[in-house]
C-alpha positions as a Markdown table, in Angstrom:
| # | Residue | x | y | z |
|---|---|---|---|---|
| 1 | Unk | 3.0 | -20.7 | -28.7 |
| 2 | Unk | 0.0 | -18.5 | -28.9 |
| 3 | Unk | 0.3 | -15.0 | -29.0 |
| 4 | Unk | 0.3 | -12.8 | -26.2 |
| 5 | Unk | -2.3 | -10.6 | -25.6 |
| 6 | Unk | -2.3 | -6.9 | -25.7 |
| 7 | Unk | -2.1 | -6.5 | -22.0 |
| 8 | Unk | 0.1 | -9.5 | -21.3 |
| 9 | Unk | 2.7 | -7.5 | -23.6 |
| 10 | Unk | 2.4 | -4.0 | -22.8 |
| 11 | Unk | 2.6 | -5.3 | -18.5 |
| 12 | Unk | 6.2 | -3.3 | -17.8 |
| 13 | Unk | 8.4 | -4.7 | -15.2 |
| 14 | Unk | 9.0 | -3.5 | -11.5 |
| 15 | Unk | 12.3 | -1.9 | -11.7 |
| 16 | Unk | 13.1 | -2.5 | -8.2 |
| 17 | Unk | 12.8 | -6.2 | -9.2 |
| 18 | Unk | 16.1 | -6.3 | -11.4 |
| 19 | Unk | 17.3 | -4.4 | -8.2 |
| 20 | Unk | 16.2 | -7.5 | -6.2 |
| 21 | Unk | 17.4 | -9.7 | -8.5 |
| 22 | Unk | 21.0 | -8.6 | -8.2 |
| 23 | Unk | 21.1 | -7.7 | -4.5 |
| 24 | Unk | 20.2 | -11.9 | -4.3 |
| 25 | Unk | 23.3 | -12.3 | -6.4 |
| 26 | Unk | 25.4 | -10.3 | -4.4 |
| 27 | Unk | 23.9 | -12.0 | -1.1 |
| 28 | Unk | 24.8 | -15.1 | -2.4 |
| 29 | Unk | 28.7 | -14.0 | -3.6 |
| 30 | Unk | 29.1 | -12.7 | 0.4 |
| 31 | Unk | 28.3 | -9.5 | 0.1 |
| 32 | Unk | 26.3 | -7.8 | 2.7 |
| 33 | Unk | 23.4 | -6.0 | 1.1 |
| 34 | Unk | 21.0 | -3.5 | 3.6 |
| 35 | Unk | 17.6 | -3.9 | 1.6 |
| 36 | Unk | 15.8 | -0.2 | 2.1 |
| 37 | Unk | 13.7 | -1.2 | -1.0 |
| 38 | Unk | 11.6 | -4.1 | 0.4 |
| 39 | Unk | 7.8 | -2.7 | 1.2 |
| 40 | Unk | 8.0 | -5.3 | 3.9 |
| 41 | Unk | 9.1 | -4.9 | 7.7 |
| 42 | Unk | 11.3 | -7.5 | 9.2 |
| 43 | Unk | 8.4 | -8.6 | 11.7 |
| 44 | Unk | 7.3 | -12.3 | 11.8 |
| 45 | Unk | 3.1 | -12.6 | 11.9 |
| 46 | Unk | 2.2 | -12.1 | 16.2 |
| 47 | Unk | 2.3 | -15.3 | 17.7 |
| 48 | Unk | -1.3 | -14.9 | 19.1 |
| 49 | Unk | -2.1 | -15.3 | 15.2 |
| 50 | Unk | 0.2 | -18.0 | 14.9 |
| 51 | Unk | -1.5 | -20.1 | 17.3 |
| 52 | Unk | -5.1 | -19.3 | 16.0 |
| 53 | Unk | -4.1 | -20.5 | 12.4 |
| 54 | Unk | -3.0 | -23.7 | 13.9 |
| 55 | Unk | -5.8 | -24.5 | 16.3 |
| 56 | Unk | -8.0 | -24.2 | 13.1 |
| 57 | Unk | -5.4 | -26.3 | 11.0 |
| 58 | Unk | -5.8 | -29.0 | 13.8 |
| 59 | Unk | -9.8 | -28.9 | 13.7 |
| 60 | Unk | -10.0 | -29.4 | 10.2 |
| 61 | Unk | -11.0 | -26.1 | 9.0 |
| 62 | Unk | -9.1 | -25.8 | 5.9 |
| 63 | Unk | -12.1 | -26.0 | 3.6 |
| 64 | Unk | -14.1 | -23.3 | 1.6 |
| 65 | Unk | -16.0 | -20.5 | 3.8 |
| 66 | Unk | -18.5 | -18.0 | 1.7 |
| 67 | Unk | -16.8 | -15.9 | -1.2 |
| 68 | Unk | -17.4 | -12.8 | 1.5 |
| 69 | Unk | -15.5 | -14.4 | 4.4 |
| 70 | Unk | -16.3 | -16.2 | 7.4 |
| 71 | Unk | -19.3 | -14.5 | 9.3 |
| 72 | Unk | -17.2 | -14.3 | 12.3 |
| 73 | Unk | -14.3 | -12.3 | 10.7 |
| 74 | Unk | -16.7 | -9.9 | 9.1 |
| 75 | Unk | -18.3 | -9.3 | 12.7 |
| 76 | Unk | -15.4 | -9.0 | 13.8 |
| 77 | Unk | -13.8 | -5.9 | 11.0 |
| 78 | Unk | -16.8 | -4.2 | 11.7 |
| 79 | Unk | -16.5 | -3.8 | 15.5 |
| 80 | Unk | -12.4 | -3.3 | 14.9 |
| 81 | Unk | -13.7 | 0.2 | 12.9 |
| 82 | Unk | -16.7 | 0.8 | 15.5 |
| 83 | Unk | -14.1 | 0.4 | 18.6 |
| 84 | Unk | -10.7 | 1.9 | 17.4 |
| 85 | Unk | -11.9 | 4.2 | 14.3 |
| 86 | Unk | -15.5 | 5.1 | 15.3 |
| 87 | Unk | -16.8 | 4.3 | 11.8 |
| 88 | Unk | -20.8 | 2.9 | 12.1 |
| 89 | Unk | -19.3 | 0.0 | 9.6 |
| 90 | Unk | -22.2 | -3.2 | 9.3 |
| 91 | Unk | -20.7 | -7.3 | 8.5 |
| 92 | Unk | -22.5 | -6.9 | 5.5 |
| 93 | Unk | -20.6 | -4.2 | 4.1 |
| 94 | Unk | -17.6 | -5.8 | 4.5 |
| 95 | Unk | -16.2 | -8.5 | 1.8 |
| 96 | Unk | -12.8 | -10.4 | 2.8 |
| 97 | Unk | -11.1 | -11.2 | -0.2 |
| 98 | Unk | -7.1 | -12.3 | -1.4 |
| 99 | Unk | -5.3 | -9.5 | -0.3 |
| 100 | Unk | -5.8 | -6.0 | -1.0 |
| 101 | Unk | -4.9 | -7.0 | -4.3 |
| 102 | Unk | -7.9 | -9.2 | -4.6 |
| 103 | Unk | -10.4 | -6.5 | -3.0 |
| 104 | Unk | -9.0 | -3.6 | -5.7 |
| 105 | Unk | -9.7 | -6.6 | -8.7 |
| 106 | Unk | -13.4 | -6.8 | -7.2 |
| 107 | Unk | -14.0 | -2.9 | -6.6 |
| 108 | Unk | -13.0 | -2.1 | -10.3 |
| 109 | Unk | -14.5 | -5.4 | -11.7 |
| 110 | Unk | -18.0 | -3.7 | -10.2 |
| 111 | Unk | -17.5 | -0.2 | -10.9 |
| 112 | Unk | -15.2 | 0.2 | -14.6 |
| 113 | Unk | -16.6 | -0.5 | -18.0 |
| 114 | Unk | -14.1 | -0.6 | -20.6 |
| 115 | Unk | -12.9 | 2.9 | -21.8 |
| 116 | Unk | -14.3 | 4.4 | -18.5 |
| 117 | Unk | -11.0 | 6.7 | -16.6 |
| 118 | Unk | -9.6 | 6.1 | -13.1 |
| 119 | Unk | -7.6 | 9.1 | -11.7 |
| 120 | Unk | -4.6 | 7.8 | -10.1 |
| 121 | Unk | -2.5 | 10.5 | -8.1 |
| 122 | Unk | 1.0 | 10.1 | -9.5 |
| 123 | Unk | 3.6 | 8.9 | -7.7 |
| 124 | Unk | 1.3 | 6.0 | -6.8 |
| 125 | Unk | 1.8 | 2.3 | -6.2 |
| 126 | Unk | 2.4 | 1.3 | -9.4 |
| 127 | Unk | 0.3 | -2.6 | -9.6 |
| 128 | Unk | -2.7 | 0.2 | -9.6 |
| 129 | Unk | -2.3 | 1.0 | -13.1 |
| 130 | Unk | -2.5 | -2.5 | -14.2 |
| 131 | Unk | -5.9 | -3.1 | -12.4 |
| 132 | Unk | -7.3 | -0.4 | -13.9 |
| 133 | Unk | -5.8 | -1.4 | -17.6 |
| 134 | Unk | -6.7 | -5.2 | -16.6 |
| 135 | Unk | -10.5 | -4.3 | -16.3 |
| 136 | Unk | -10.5 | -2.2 | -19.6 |
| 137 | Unk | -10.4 | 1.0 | -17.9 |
| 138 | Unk | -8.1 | 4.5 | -18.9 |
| 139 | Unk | -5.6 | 5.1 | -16.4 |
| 140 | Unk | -6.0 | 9.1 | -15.9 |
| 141 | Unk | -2.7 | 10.1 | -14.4 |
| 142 | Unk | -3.3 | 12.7 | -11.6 |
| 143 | Unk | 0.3 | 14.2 | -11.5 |
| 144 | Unk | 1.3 | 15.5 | -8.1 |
| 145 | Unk | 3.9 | 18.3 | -7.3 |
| 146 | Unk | 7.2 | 17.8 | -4.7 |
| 147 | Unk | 6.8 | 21.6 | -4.1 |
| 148 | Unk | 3.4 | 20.9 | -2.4 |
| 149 | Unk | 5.0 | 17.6 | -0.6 |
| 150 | Unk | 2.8 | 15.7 | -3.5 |
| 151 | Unk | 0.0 | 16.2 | -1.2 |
| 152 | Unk | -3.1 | 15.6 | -2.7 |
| 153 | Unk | -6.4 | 18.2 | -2.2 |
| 154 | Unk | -9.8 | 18.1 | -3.5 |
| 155 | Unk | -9.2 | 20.8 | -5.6 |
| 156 | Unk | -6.3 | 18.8 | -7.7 |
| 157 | Unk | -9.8 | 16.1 | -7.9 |
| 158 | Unk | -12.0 | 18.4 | -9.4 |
| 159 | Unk | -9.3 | 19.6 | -11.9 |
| 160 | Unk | -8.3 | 16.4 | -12.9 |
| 161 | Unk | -11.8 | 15.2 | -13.5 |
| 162 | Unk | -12.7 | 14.9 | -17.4 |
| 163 | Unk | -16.0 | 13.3 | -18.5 |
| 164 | Unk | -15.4 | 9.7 | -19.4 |
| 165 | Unk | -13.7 | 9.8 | -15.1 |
| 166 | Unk | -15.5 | 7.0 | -13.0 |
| 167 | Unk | -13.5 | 6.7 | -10.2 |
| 168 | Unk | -10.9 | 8.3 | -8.1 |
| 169 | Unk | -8.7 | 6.3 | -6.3 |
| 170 | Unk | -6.4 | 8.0 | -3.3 |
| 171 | Unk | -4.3 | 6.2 | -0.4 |
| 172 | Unk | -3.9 | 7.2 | 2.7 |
| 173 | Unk | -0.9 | 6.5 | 4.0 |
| 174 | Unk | 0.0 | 6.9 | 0.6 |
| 175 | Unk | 3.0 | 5.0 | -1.0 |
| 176 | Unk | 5.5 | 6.0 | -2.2 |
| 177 | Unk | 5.6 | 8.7 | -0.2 |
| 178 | Unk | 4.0 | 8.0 | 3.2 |
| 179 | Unk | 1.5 | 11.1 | 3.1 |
| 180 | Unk | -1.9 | 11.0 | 4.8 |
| 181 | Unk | -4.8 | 12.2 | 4.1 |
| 182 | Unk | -7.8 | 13.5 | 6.9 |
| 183 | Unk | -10.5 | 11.8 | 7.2 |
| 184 | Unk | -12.5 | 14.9 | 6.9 |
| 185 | Unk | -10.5 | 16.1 | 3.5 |
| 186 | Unk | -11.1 | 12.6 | 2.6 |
| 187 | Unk | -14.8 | 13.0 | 3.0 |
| 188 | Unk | -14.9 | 16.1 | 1.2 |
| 189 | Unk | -13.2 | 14.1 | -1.6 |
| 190 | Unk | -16.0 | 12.0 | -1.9 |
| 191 | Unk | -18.9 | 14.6 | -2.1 |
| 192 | Unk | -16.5 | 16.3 | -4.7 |
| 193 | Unk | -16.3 | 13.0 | -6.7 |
| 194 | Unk | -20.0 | 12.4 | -5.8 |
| 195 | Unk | -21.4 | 15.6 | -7.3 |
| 196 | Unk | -19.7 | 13.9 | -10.9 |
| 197 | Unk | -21.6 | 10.9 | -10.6 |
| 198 | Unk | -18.6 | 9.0 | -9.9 |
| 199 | Unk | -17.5 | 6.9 | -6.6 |
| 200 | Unk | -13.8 | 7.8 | -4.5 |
| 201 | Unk | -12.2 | 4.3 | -3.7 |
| 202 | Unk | -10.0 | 4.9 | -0.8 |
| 203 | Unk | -6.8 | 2.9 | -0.2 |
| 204 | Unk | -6.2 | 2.4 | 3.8 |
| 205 | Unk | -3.8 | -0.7 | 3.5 |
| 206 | Unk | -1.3 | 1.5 | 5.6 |
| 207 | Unk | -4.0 | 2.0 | 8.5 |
| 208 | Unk | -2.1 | 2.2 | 11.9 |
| 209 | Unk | 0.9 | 3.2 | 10.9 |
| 210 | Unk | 1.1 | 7.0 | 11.7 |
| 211 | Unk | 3.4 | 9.1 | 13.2 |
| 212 | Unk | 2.6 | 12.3 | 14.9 |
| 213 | Unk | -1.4 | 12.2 | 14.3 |
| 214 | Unk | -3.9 | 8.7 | 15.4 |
| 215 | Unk | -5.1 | 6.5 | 13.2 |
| 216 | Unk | -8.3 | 7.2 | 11.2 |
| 217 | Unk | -10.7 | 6.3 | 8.3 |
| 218 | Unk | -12.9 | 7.9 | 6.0 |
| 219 | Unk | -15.8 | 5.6 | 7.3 |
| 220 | Unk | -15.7 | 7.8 | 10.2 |
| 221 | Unk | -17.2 | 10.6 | 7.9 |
| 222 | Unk | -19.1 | 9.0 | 5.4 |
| 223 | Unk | -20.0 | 5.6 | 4.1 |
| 224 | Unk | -20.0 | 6.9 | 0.4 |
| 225 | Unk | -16.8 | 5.4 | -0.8 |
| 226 | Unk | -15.3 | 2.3 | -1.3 |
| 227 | Unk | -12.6 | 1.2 | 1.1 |
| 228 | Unk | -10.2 | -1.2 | 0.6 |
| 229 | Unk | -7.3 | -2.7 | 3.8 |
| 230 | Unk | -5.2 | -5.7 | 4.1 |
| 231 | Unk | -4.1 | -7.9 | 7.1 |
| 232 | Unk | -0.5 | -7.7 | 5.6 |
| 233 | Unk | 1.0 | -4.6 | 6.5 |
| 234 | Unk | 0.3 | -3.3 | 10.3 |
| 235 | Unk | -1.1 | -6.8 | 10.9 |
| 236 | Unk | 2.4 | -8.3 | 9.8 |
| 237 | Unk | 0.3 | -11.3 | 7.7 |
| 238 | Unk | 1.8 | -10.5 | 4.4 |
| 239 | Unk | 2.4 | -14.1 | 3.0 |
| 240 | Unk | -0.9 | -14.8 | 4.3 |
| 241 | Unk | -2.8 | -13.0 | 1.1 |
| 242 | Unk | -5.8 | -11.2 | 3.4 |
| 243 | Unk | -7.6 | -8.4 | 2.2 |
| 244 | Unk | -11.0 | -7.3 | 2.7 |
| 245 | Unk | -13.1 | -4.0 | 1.1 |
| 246 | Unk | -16.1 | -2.4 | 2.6 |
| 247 | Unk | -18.7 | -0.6 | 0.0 |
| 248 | Unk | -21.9 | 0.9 | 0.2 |
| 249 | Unk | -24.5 | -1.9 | 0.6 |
| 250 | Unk | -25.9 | -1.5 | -2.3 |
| 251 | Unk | -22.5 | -2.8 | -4.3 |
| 252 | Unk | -22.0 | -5.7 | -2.2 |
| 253 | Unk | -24.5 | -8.4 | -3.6 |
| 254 | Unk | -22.4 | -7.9 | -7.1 |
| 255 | Unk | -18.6 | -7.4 | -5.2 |
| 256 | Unk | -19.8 | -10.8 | -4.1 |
| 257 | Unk | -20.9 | -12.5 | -7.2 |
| 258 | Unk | -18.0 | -11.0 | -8.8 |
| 259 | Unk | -15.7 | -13.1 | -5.5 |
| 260 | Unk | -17.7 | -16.3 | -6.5 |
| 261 | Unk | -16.9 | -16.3 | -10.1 |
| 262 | Unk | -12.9 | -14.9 | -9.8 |
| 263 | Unk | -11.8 | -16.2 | -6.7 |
| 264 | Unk | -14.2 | -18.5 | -4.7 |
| 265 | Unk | -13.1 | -17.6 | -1.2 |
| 266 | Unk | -10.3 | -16.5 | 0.1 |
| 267 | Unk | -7.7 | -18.7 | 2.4 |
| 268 | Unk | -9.5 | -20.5 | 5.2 |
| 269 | Unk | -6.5 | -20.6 | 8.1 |
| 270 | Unk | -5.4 | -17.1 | 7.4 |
| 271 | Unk | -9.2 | -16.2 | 7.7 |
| 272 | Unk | -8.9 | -17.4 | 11.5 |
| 273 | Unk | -6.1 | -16.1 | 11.9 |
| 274 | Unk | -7.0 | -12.9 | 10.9 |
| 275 | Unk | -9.7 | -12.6 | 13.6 |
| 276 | Unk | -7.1 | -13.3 | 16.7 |
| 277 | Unk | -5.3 | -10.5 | 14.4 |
| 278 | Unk | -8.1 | -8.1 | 15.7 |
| 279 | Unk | -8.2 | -9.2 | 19.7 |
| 280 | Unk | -6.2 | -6.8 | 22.5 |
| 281 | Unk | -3.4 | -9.5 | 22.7 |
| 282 | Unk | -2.4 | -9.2 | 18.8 |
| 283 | Unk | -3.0 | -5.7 | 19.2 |
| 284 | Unk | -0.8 | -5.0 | 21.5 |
| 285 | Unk | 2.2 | -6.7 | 20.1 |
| 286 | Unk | 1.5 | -4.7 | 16.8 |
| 287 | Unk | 1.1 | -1.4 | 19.2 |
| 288 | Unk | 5.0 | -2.3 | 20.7 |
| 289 | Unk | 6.1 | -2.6 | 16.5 |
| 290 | Unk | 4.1 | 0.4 | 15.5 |
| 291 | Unk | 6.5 | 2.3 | 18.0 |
| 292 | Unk | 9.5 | 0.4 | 16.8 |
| 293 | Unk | 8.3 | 1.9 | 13.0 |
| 294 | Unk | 8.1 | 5.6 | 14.6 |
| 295 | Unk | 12.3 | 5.4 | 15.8 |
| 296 | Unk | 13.5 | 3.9 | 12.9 |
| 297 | Unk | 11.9 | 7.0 | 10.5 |
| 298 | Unk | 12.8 | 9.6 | 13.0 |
| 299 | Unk | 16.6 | 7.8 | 13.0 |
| 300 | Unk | 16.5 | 7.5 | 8.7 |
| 301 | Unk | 14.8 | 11.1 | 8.6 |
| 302 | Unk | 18.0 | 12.5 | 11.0 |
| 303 | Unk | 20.5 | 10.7 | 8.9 |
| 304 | Unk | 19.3 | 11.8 | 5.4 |
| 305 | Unk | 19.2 | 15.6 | 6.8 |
| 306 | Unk | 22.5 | 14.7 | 7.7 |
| 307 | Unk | 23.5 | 13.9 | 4.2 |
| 308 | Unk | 21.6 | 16.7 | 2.5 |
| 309 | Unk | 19.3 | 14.1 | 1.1 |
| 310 | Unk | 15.8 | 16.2 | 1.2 |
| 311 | Unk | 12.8 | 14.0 | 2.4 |
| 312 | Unk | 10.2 | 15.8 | -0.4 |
| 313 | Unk | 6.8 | 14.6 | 1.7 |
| 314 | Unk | 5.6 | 14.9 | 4.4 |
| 315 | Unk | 6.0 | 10.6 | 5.3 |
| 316 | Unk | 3.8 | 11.1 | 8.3 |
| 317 | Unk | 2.7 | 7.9 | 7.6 |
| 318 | Unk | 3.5 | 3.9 | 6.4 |
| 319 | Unk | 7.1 | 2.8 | 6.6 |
| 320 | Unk | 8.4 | 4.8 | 3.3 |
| 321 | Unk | 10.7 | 8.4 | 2.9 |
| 322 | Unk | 10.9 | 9.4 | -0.6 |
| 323 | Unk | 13.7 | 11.2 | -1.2 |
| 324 | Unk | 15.4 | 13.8 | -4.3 |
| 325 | Unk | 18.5 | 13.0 | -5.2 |
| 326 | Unk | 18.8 | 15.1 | -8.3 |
| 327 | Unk | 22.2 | 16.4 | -6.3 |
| 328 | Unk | 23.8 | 13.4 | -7.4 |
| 329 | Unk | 22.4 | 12.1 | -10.5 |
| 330 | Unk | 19.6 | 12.9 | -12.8 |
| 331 | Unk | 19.1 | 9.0 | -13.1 |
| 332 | Unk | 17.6 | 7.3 | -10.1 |
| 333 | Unk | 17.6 | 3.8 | -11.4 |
| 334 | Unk | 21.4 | 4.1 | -12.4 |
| 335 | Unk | 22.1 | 5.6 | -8.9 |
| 336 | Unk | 20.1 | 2.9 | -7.1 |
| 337 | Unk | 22.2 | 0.1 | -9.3 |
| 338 | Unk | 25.6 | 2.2 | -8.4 |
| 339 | Unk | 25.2 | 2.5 | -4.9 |
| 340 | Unk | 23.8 | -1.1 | -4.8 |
| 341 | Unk | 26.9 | -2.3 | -6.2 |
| 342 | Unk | 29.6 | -0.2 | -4.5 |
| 343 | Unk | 28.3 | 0.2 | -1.1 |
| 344 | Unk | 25.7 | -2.5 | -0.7 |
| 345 | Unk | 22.5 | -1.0 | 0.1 |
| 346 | Unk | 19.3 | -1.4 | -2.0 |
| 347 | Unk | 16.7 | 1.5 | -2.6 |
| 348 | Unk | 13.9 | 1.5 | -4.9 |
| 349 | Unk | 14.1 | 4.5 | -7.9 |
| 350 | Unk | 11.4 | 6.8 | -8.5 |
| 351 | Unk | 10.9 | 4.8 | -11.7 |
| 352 | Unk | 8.8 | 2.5 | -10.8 |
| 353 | Unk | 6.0 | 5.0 | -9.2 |
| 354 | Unk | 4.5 | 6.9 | -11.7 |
| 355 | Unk | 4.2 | 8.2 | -15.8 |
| 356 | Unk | 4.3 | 12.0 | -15.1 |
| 357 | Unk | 7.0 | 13.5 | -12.9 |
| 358 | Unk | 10.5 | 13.7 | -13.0 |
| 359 | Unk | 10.9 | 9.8 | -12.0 |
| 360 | Unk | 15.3 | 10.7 | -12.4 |
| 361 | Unk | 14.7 | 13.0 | -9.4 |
| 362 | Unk | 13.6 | 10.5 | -6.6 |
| 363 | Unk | 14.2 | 7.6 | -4.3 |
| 364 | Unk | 12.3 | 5.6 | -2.0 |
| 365 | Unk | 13.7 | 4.3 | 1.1 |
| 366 | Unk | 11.8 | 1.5 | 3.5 |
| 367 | Unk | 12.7 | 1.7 | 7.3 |
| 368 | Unk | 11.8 | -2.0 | 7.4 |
| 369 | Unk | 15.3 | -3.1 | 9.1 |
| 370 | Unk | 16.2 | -2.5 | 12.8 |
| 371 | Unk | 17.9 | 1.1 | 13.7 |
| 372 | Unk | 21.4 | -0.4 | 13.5 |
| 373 | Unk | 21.2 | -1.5 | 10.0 |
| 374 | Unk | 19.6 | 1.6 | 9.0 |
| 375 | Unk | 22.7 | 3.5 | 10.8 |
| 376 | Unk | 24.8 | 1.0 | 8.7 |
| 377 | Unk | 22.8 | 2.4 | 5.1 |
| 378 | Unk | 23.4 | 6.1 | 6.4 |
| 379 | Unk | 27.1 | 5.7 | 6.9 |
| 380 | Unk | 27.5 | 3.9 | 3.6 |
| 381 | Unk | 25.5 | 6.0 | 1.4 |
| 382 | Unk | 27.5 | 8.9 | 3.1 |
| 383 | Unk | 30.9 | 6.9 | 1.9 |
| 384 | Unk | 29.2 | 6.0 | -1.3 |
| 385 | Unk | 28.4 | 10.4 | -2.1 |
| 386 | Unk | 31.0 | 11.9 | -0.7 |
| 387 | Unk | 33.3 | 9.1 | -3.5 |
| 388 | Unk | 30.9 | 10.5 | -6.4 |
């Protein structure tokens, strides 16, 4: 066997997936596991979808479109932010590509040289890291404080900034911990990172699901960032693998070279699907699960206060609480493989979120199951402490 490379070696593993792993096992011995760790509501894709993908399936449209997307679903992602987010957004800034994934690939591809940093607020999503080491670039952890919720402000940008920086990548919703970001501070962000000669790449893949405040995006402020979404999260298409980025125009004829060459197009049904993803009948169905999204936080929120569990963000957005437990244990991951095995509910440690807090400290919970099961969790986990 040839030896791996470099990157192929130092890759670590998701912790949650050992987590995964063993919660299958129990499954499979009888055991009923509650899975709070899965970054996945239990939401089939809207039927309205459904039947769009098929009607193309039956006309034969399974072959390659352009490496930017169909025509039509660009038109139609540019009036979706004109109409619901009042962002001036044109086709042609707007690349679909293989999941969000796929569109943070093709943003770094066309803005990192090797050795070049990427600030990366810490906790983040941790598959961020490895796009940035995957296209040579230095992963500049921008570490984030649970006194301040781990909210992120322009100030923390400027600090963090050092001279070899390129790029600053923020989320909003923000996972792990579900905080948003304005689009105004957002903006501001971007002239910050701007006035260093570098570019702010905004993750929205969380867009619509908000509680307490509407949706936004940046592009309502300014088109000098680099945006990257997903048809998988509020449009319920996750095994579907539909992204899409918008960038300044200028960076689009080389995002779409760069699609050519690394991933020819993206898929052709879920590229019609995605388009009846964007019409009133989808959207209302999403709407009705949107509001489902809001009673199951509000019901985990209540029960963790319950427990004494302190919710240490703000998780005014996405489907995520991140939560201390440094009252029980001083190692997440061993907690999360505890209560796992003695009471049956799965949780994803702090572990797996970041290089520079106090990972031991913190959970993440997803309110991805119906209010019952979550009830269920609550009264387990309560069992499951008060047993400690």
């Amino acid at each position: 066997m040839s030896q791996l490379s470099r990157y192929a070696s130092e890759v670590p593993p998701f912790h949650v997936m050992a987590l995964l792993e063993r919660a299958q096992q129990l499954t499979a011995q009888g055991r009923d596991v509650i899975h709070l760790q899965v970054g996945e509501p239990d939401f089939s894709t809207p039927d309205p979808v459904m039947d769009a993908i098929r009607d193309a399936m039956a006309h034969g449209q399974t072959g390659y479109t352009p490496a930017a997307g169909l025509p039509a679903l660009r038109e139609a992602i540019a009036a979706d932010y004109r109409e619901r987010f009042g962002a001036a957004v044109s086709p042609g800034q707007v690349v679909v590509t293989p999941g969000a994934s796929g569109a943070l690939q093709l943003a770094l591809a066309a803005l990192i040289n090797p050795g070049d940093g990427v600030l990366l607020p810490d906790p983040g999503y941790p598959c961020n890291r490895q796009f940035v080491r995957l296209v040579g670039g230095e992963v500049q952890p921008l570490v984030l404080s649970a006194e301040n919720q781990f909210a992120l402000t322009t100030r923390d940008l400027t600090e963090a900034w050092q001279d070899s920086t390129r790029v600053a990548m923020v989320a909003s919703p923000d996972n792990p911990t579900g905080n948003m970001l304005s689009p105004t501070l957002l903006a501001e962000m971007a002239k910050a990172v701007k006035q260093r000669g570098g570019t702010l790449l905004v993750d929205e893949i969380y867009q619509g699901l908000c509680y307490g405040q509407p949706a936004g995006s940046v592009l309502a402020e300014t088109d000098d960032v680099v945006v990257i979404n997903s048809f998988s999260k509020y449009f319920c298409m996750t095994g579907w693998r539909l992204g899409w980025l918008v960038a300044p125009p200028a960076l689009v004829p080389a995002i779409e070279r760069l699609a050519q060459n690394l991933f020819l197009a993206p898929s052709t049904p879920a590229q019609y699907g995605a388009i009846a993803a964007l019409e009133e009948a989808s959207l209302t169905i999403l709407e009705q699960r949107h509001q489902l999204l809001a009673r199951r936080r509000q019901c985990l929120l209540n029960g963790l206060a319950h427990l004494k569990v302190p919710v240490v963000s703000r998780a005014d957005g996405a489907f995520y609480l991140y939560a201390d437990v440094s009252a029980f244990t001083d190692d997440s991951f061993a907690f999360c493989v505890d209560l796992l095995e003695k009471a049956g509910v799965a949780m994803t440690p702090g572990l797996d979120f970041g290089e520079g807090h106090d990972h031991g400290r913190y959970v993440r919970l997803a309110y991805t199951c119906t209010e019952s099961r979550l009830t269920e969790a609550l009264h387990r986990i309560e069992h499951y402490l008060e047993n400690l």
